[in-house]
C-alpha positions in Angstrom: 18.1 -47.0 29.1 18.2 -43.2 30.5 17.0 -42.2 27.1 14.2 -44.2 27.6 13.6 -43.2 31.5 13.7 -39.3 30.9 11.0 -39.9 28.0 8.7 -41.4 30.1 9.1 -39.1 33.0 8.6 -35.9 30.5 5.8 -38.2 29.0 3.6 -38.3 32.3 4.6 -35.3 33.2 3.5 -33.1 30.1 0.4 -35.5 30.3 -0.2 -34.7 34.1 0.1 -31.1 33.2 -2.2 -31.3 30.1 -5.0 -32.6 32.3 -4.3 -30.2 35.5 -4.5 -27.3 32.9 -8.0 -28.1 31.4 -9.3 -28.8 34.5 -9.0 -25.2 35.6 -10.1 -23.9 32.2 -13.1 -25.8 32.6 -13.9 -24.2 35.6 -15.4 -20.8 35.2 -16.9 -18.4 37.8 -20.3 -17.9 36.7 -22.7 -15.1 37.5 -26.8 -14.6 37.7 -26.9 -13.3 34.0 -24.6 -16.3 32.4 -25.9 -19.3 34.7 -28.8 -19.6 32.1 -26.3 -19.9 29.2 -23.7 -22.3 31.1 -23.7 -25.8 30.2 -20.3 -26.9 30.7 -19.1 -25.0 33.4 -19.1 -25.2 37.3 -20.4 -22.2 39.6 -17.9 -20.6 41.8 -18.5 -18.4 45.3 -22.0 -17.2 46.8 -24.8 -19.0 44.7 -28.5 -19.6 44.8 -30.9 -22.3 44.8 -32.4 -21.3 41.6 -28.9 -21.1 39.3 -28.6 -24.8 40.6 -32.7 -25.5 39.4 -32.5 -22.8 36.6 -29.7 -24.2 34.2 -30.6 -27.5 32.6 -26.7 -29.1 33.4 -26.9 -28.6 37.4 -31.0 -29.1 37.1 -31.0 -32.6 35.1 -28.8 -33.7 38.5 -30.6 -31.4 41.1 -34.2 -32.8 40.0 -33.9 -36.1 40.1 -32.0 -36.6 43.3 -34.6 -34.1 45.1 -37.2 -36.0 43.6 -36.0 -39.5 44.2 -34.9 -39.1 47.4 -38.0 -40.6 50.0 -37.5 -38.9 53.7 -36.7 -41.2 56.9 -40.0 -41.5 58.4 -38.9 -41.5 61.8 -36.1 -38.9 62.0 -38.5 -36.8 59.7 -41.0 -36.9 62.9 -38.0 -36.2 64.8 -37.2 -33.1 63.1 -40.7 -32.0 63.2 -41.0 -31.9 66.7 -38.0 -29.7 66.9 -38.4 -26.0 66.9 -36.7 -24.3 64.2 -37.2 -20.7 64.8 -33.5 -19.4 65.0 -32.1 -21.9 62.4 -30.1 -21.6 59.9 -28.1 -23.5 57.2 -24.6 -23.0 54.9 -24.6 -25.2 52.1 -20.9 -25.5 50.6 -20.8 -27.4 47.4 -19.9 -28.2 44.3 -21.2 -28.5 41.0 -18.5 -30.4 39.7 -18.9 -33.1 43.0 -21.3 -36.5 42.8 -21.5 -36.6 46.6 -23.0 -33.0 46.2 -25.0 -33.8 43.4 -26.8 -36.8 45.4 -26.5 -34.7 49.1 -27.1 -31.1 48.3 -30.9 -31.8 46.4 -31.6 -34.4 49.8 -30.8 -31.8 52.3 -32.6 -29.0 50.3 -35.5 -31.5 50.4 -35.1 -32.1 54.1 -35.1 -28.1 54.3 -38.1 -27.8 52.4 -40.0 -30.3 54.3 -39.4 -28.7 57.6 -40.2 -25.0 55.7 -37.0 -23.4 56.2 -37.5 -20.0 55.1 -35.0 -19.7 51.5 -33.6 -16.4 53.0 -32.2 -18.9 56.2 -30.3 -21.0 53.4 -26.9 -20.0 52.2 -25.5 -21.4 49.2 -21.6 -21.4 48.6 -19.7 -23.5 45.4 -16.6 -24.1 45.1 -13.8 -25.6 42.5 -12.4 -28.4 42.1 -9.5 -27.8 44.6 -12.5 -27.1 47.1 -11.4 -23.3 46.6 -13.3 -20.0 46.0 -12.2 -16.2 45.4 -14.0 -15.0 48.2 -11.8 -17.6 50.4 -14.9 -19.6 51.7 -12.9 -22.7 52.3 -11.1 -20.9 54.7 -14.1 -18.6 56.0 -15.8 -21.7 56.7 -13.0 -24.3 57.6 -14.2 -26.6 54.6 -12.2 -29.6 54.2 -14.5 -31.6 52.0 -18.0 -31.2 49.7 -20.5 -31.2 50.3 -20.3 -30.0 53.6 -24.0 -28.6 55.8 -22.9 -26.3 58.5 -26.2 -26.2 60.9 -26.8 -22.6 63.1 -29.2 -21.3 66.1 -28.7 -17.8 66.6 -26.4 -17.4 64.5 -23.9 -19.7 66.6 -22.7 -23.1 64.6 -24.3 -26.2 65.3 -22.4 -28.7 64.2 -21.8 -29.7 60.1 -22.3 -32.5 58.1 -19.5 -32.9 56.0 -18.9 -34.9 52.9 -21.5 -38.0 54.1 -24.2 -38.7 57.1 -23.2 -40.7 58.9 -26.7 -42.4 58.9 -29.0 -40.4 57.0 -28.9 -36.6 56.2 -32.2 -36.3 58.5 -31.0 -38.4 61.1 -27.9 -36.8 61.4 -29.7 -33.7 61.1 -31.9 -34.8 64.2 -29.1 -35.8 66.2 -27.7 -32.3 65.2 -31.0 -30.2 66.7 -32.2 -32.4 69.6 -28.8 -34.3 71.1 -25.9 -32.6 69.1 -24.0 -35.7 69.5 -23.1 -36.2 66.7 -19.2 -36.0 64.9 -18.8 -35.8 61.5 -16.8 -38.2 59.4 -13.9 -36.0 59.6 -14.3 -35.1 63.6 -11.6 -35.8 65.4 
């Protein structure tokens, strides 16, 4: 009966391993000169908007969540009543994440529609234990992906993180007119 125990536990455990082990070879830190060449891998640290629109893996995902994705009417007229001179926007990510594959094309889409200037969007990806070389979790106090930190002058906002509460632009709108808003995480 111990026999039997012990294998098991050695069982799950070298199995448990296994899987934990190709999970952080699979994730590779990719740079502008490789992104074009990745197809299995998942960008790591400072990125851009066009290694995510660029490379056909993160593309096929990016694309058709931008493109599906039809605006809130009403918040949208919210939002474009609001001044966003002074804005800016960290996008924290990542590529390996289905919340950030539906969220991070939507908000890009919310950004585009309001003609926020690419240079006042930063884009950050991390791996799968929501960590980056450069320490951006911790820069940043990121818990979960994807998570929208919102700025004016350089001063933070508020963040979306993980889910809106509603929808990205209404959240968004509460963010820039009320700021009474708490994400799902807010104590």
């Amino acid at each position: 009966m111990n026999f039997k125990f012990i294998f098991s536990a050695l069982l799950c455990f070298s199995a448990l391993f296994s899987c934990k082990t190709a999970d952080a070879q699979s994730i590779k830190e990719v740079t502008d000169n490789q992104v074009a060449e990745c197809t299995s891998c998942d960008l790591i640290g400072e990125i851009s908007r066009a290694q995510l629109v660029d490379n056909p893996i993160f593309n096929e995902w990016f694309s058709e969540s931008y493109e599906n994705y039809e605006l809130h009417s009403d918040a949208m007229k919210t939002l474009n009543d609001v001044s966003t001179e002074n804005l800016s926007f960290k996008i924290i990510l990542g590529t390996w994440c289905s919340d950030s594959h539906r969220d991070v094309p939507r908000f890009v889409k919310i950004l585009d529609f309001l003609n926020i200037d690419d240079k006042s969007i930063e884009y950050y990806a991390l791996d799968a234990e929501k960590m980056s070389p450069e320490k951006i979790e911790e820069t940043y106090s990121v818990i979960q992906v994807p998570t929208f930190i919102v700025y004016k002058k350089d001063v933070e906002l508020n963040r979306i993180v993980e889910m809106s509460i509603r929808t990205l632009e209404e959240d968004l709108a509460i963010i820039l007119t009320t700021n009474d808003y708490k994400n799902v995480y807010a104590d």
